[in-house]
N, C-alpha and C positions, 0 to 999 in steps of 0.2 A: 467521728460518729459517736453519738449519746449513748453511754451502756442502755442497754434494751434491757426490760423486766417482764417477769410474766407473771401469775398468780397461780400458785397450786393449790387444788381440787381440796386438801387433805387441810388446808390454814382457814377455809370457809366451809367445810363437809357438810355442815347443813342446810346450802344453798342452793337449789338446783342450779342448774348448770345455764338459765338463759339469765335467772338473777347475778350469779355470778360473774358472767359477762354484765353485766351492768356495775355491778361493784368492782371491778376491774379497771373499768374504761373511767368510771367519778376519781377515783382514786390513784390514776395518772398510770396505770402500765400498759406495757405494748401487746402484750400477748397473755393469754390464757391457758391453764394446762390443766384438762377436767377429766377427771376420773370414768370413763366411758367402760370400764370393764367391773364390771359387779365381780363383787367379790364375797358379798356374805359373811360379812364380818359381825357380829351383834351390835345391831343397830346402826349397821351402816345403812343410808339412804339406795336406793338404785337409780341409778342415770345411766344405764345401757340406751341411747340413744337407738343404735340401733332397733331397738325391743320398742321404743317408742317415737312414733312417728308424730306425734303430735308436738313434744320435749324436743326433738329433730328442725322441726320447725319454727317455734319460736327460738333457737337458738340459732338459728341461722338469720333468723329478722334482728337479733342482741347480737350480730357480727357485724350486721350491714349497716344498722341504726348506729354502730359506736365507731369504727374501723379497726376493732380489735380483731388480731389474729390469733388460731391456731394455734400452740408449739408446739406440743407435746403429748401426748394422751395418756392413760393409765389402767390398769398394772398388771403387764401379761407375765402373770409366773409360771415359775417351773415351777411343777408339782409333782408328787408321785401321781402315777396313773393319769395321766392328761393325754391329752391330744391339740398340737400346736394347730390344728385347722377349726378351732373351739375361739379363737381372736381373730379372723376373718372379719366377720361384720362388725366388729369394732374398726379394724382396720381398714375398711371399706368405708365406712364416716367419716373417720381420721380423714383418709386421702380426700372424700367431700369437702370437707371443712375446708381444707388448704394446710393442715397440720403436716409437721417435720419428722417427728420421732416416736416411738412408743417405747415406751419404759420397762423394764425388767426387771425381776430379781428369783432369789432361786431358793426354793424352800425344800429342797431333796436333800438325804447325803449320799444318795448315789449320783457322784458326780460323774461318770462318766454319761449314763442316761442326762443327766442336766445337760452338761455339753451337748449332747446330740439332738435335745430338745430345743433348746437356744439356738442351733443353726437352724433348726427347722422356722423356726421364728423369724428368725431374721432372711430365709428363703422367702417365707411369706408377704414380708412387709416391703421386700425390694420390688417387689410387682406392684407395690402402689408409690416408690418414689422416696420409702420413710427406713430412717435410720433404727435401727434397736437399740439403747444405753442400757449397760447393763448397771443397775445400782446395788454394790452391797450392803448388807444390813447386820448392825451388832450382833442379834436375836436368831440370824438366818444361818444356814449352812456355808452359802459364800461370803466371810463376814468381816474381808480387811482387804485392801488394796492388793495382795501378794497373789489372793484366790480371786479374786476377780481378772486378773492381767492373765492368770495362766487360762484361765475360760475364753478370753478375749486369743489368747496367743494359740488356742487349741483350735476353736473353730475356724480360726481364718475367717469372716465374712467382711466385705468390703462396706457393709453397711452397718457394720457390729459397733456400737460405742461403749465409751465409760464413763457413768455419772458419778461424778462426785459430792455428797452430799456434806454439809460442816457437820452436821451432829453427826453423820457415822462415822467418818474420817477419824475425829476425837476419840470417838469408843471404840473404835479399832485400833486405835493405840499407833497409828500410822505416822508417818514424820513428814513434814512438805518436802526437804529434800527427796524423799524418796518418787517423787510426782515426775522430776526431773527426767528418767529414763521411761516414761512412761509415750510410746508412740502420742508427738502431737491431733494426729488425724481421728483419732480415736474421740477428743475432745469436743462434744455439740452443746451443753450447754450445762449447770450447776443447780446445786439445790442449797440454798441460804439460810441459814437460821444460827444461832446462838444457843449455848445449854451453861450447865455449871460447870466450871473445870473437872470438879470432882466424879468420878465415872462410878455410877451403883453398879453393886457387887449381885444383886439377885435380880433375875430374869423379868420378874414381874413387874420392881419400879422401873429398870431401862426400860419396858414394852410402856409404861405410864406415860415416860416421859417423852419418848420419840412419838408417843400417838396424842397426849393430851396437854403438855408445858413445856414447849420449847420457848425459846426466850430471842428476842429481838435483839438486830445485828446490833453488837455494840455491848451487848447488857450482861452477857455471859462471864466464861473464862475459855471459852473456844479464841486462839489466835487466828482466824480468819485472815487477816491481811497475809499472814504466812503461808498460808494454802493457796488464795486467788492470786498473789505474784508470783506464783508457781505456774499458774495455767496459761493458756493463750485468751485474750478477751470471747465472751460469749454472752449470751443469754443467761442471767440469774433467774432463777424460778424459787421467787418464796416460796417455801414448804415450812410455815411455822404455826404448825398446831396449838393452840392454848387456851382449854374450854371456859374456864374462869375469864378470861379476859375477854372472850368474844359472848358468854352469856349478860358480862357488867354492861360491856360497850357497844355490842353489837357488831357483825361481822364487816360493815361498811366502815367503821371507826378502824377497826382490829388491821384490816387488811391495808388502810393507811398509812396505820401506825407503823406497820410491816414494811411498807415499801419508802419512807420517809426516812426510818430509820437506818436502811438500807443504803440507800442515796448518801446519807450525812456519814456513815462510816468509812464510804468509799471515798468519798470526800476529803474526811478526813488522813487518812492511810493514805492518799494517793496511787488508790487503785488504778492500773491502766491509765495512769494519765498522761503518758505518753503519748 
């Protein structure tokens, strides 16, 4: 079977989500994974589908017009003071759509509250059939393979995953052998991009570069092929943000460029070629 590709929400952010699906399906990937949880970010777009039935719509005629799937959806955190029944109706699209997973990550330091939050989540999402990946991040509370495993090994849920993302892997300082003891089943799908080997020291260029210049498979100093022959084959989901290259070229060029790039590294590394 063909590695399967998807397009993340966050490598085209200023797309709505049924164009999106269009630049997806031009640009040769299998699946799509669109940001359906507002988040409030300065200057972030909103695609809460649910909130909009209109956006609901034509995305659903941009699934049937191209035969692009669902993967994944986006990004139920943990937060202080939340309430896990607050992703409901995102997750009620999700399982509409025909989508696999909902995505995670955990911006608390109270980890114990995290933990018992993220079960509640992943309680919620098994009623519609979807896995939860929990993804660490350099910037976040949970912020290297070691704390993510122990959240995953706390809550116990049979629907609980872990995404491995190449830029945070790297800035986490994490090693691929250590991927090795890591439960297989755990494993639904990845998040692909490229950065500079060199890891920034201040909070503000790492937050620059994980949200606006990440750099295509191949162009970095991330060892990538040493991470993914770690894994079991799955679904790669570019997550490669780069506001300069998608204002020169345009997000249809940029997301190409992203998934061609991708393909020829695997290619070349002999990824899964088994």
């Amino acid at each position: 079977m063909a590695q399967e590709y998807s397009l993340a929400h966050l490598t085209v952010l200023g797309c709505p989500t049924p164009e999106m699906v269009y630049i997806a399906a031009r640009a040769g990937y299998d699946f799509v994974s669109p940001r359906l949880i507002y988040m409030g970010l300065p200057g972030e777009p909103n695609y809460a589908l649910a909130d909009n039935p209109e956006m609901l719509r034509q995305t659903k005629r941009a699934l049937a017009d191209t035969g692009l799937r669902v993967h994944d959806i986006e990004l139920a955190r943990v937060c202080d003071d939340m309430h896990a029944t607050k992703y409901l109706p995102a997750m009620e699209v999700a399982a509409e759509l025909g989508a696999r997973s909902v995505l995670s990550s955990i911006w608390t330091p109270q980890i114990d509250y995290a933990k018992e939050k993220f079960a509640q989540i992943c309680d919620l999402a098994k009623n519609f059939g979807l896995t939860v990946d929990l993804e660490y991040v350099p910037i976040s509370s949970i912020n290297n393979l070691a704390k993510a495993c122990d959240v995953l090994n706390s809550v116990n849920r049979s629907n609980a995953g872990l995404m491995i993302d190449m830029h945070h892997f790297h800035r986490g300082l994490d090693k691929p052998e250590d991927l090795d003891a890591v439960p297989r089943e755990w494993f639904h799908f990845a998040h692909l991009c490229d950065a500079q080997a060199e890891i920034p020291t201040e909070r503000n260029e790492m937050t620059r570069i994980l949200r606006e210049e990440r750099l295509y498979v191949g162009e970095g100093g991330i060892d990538i092929a040493a991470i993914l022959n770690r894994l079991p084959k799955m679904v790669y989901s570019i997550e490669l943000p780069h506001l300069a290259r998608a204002r020169e070229m345009g997000y249809a060029e940029h997301a190409f460029r992203c998934i061609e790039s991708a393909k020829a590294y695997a290619a070349k590394h002999f990824i899964h070629a088994a």
